[in-house]
C-alpha positions in Angstrom: 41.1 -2.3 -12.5 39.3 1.0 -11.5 36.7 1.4 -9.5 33.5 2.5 -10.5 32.4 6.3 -9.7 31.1 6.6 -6.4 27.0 7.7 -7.3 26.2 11.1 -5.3 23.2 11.8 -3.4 22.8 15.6 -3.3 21.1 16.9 -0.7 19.8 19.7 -2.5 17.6 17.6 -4.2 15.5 16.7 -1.7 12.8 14.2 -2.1 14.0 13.1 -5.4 17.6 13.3 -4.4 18.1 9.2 -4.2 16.2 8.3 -7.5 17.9 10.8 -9.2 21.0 9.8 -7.9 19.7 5.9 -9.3 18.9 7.5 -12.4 22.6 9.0 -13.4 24.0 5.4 -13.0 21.3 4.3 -15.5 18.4 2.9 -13.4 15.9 5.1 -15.1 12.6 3.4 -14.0 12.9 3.9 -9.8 9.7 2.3 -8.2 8.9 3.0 -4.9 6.4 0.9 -2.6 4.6 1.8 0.3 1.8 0.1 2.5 -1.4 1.9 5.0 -3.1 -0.1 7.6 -0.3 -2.0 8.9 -1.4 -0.3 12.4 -4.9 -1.0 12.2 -7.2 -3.4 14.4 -9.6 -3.1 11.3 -9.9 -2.7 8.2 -7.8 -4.1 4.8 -4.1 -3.5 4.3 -3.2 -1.4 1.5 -0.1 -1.6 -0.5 0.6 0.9 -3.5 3.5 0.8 -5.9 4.5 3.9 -8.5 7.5 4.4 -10.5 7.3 8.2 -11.5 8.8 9.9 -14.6 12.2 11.6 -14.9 12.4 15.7 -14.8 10.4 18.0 -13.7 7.1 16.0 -14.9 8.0 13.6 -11.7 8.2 16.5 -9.4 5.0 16.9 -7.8 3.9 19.8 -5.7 3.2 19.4 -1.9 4.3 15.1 -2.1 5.7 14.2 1.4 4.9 11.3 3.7 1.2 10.8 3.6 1.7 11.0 7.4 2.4 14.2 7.4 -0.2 15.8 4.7 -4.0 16.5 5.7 -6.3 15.0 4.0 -7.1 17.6 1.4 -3.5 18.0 1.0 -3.6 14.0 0.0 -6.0 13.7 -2.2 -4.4 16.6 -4.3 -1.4 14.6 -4.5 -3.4 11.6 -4.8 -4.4 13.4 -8.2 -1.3 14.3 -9.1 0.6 10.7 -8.5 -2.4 9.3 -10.8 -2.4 12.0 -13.3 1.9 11.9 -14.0 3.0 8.8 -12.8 4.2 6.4 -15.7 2.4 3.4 -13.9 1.0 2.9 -10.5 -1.0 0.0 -9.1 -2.6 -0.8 -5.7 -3.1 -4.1 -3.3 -5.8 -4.6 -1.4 -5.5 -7.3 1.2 -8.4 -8.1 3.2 -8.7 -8.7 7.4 -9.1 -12.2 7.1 -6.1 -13.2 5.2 -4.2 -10.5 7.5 -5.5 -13.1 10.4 -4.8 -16.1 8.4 -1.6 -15.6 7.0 0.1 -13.0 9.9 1.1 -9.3 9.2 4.2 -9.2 8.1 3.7 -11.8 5.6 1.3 -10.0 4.1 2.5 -7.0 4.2 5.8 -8.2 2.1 3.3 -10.5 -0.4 0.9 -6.9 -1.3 3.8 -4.6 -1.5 5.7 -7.7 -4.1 2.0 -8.3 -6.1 2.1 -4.2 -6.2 5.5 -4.4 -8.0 4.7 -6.8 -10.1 1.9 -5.1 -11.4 3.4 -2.1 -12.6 2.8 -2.5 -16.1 6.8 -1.0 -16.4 9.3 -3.2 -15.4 11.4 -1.4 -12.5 15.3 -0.9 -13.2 15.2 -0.5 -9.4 13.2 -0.8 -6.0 13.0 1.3 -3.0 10.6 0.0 -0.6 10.0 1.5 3.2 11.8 -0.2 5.7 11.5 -3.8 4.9 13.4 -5.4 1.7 11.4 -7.6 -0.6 12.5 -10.3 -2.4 11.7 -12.0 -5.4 11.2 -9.1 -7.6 13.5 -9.1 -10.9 14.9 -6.0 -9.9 18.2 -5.1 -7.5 16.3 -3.0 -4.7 17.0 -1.1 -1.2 14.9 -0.9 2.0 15.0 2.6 3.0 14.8 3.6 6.6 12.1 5.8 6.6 11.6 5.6 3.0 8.2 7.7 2.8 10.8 10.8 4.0 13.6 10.8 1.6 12.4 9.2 -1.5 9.8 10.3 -4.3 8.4 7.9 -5.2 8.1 5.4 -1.9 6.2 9.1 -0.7 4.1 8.5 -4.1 3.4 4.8 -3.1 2.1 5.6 0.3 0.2 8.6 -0.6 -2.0 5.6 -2.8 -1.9 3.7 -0.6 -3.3 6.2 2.5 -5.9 7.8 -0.1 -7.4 4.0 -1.4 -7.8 3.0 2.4 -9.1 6.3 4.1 -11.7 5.7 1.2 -12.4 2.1 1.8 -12.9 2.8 5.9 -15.7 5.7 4.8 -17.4 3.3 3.0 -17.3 0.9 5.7 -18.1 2.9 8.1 -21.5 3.4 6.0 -22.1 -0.7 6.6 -20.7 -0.9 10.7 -21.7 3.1 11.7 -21.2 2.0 15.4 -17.5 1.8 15.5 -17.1 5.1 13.4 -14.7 4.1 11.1 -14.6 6.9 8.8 -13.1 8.9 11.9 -10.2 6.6 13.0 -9.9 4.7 9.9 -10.0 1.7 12.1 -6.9 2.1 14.2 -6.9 2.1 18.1 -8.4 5.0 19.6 -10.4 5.5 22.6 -13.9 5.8 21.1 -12.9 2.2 19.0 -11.9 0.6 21.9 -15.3 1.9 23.3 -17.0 0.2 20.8 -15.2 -3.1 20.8 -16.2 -3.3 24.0 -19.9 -2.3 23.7 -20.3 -3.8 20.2 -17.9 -6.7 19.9 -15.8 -7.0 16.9 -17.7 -7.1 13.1 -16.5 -9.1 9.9 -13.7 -6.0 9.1 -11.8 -6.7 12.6 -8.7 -8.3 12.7 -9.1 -11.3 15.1 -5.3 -11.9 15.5 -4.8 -8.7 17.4 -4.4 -9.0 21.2 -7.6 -5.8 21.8 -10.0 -7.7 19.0 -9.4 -10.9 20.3 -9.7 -10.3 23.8 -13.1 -8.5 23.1 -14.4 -10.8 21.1 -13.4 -13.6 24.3 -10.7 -15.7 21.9 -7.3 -13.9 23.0 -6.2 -17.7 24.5 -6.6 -18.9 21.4 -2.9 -18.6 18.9 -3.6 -15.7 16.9 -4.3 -17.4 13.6 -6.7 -19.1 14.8 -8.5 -16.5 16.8 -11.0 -15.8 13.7 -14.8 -17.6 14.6 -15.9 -20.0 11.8 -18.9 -18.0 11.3 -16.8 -15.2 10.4 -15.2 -17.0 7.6 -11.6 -17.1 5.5 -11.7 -15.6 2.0 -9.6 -16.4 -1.4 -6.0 -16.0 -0.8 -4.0 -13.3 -1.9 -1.6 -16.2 -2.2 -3.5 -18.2 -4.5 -3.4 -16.6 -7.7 0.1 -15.8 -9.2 1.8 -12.6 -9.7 0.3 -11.3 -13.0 2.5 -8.3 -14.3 0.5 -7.3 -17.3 -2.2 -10.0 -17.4 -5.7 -8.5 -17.2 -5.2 -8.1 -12.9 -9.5 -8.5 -13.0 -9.5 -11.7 -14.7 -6.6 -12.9 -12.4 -7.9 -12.2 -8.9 -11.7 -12.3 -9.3 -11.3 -8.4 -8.5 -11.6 -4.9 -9.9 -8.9 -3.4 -12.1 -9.0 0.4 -12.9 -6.9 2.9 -14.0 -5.9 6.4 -15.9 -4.4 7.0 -19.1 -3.7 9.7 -21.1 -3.7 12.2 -18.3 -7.1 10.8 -16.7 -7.6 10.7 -12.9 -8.9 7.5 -12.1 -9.7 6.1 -8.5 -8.6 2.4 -7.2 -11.7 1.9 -5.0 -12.6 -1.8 -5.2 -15.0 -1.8 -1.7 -17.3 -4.6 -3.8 -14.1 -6.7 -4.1 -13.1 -6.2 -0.7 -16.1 -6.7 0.9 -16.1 -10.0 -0.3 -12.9 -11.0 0.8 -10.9 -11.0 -2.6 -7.3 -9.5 -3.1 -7.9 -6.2 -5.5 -5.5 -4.5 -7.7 -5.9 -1.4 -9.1 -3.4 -0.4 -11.5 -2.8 2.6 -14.2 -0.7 3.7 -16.8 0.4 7.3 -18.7 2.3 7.3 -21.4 6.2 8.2 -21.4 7.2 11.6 -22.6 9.9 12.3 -24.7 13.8 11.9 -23.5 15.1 15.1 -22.7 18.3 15.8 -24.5 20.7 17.3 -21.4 0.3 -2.6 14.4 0.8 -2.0 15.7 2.7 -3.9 18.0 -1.0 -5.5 19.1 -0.5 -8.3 17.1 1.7 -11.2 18.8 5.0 -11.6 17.3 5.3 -9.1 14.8 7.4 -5.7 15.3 8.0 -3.0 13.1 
């Protein structure tokens, strides 16, 4: 019995080198999924899934790493991903379920619930750096994933762009931690704040520099969270929806593009009040071409 050809990832392809490698064995939908946040002492986790189109329609000009672009730089891409992309959806997990449920199990449930919301089913799934189960679809954790893949860069540049957005509007509601500069992750000036201000309702009370200024870092880090600052509806209460109306699902916001349209995922109502959002939109296929940081106890990167 021969052995199947051996697939080819050519490095002169770049970015797109490994889905289009995916795409000549016959996995034609390649969805990528990223998260932003995972490092922040405040602030919502942010998950974003895309699954862009074949040729040069899925080539997008100046898409790296979100890391790596400024923010003008993102929120051209940001445009781009929304405008081309044949479906892309967005999780947004709030900082109380993040202290309820732990990091990393969050982090895997908004990056599956992104998947599942792409309103194409993935022939395949590259996710960055952790492997997620459960998701109909054979898949690969890719080391770095944001670097060498398309469409995981596409995922995190949605994921970056919702949550840089989110933190300016919060930072309108808690001005004293400043917010819209640091996006809520440790920095000097935060830590300054903590420490003259205490921690507000968009903290994460299971990290070790929270806790310890709001006075609870003896207490196990699930239940570090005051009762006054109170637990919110579950992102693991309500069951993965693929196409179901995502607003009717999770008591949240659902938006999206079509037809070329730029449309923007920002669901701040929905994550004010503690609820899971999705944001999630569609374009329509074109033809077929003929030829934490580590602050948090017990989880690790």
């Amino acid at each position: 019995m021969l052995a199947p050809p051996r697939t080819v990832v050519r490095r002169e392809g770049g970015l797109y080198a490994l889905e289009r490698a995916l795409q000549r064995r016959g996995f034609r939908n390649v969805a990528g999924a990223d998260e932003a946040g995972r490092g922040a002492c405040a602030g919502p986790l942010v998950a974003g899934a895309v699954i862009l189109p074949e040729g040069r329609r899925g080539e997008i000009d100046e898409l790296a790493d979100s890391k790596l672009l400024t923010p003008a730089a993102r929120e051209r891409v940001y445009d781009e991903v929304v405008k081309r992309a044949l479906t892309w959806s967005v999780v947004i997990v709030p900082p109380a379920e993040v202290d309820a449920r732990g990091l990393h199990v969050c982090n895997l449930a908004a990056m599956r619930r992104a998947l599942a919301s792409l309103t194409t089913t993935p022939d395949y799934v590259l996710t960055d750096g952790f492997p997620v189960d459960g998701l109909g679809a054979p898949g690969l954790a890719v080391w770095k994933g944001d670097r060498v893949a398309a469409c995981v860069a596409a995922a995190s540049v949605l994921a970056k762009v919702t949550r840089d957005r989110l933190m300016v509007e919060l930072d309108g509601q808690f001005p004293h931690y400043g917010f819209a500069v640091h996006k809520g992750y440790i920095t000097d000036e935060h830590s300054a704040a903590l420490s003259t201000h205490g921690p507000c309702v968009e903290h994460r009370f299971s990290y070790v520099n929270v806790a310890t200024a709001s006075g609870r870092v003896n207490r196990p880090p699930r239940a570090r969270r005051p009762a006054s600052v109170p637990a919110v509806p579950s992102l693991f209460d309500a069951p993965l929806v693929g196409a179901v109306p995502l607003d009717a699902s999770l008591g949240g916001a659902s938006l999206g593009g079509a037809g070329g349209a730029s449309a923007e995922p920002l669901m701040l109502e929905a994550a004010l009040e503690g609820t899971v959002g999705v944001a999630s939109g569609e374009q329509p296929r074109p033809p077929v071409p003929v030829g934490e940081d580590e602050a948090m106890e017990g989880e690790k990167r």
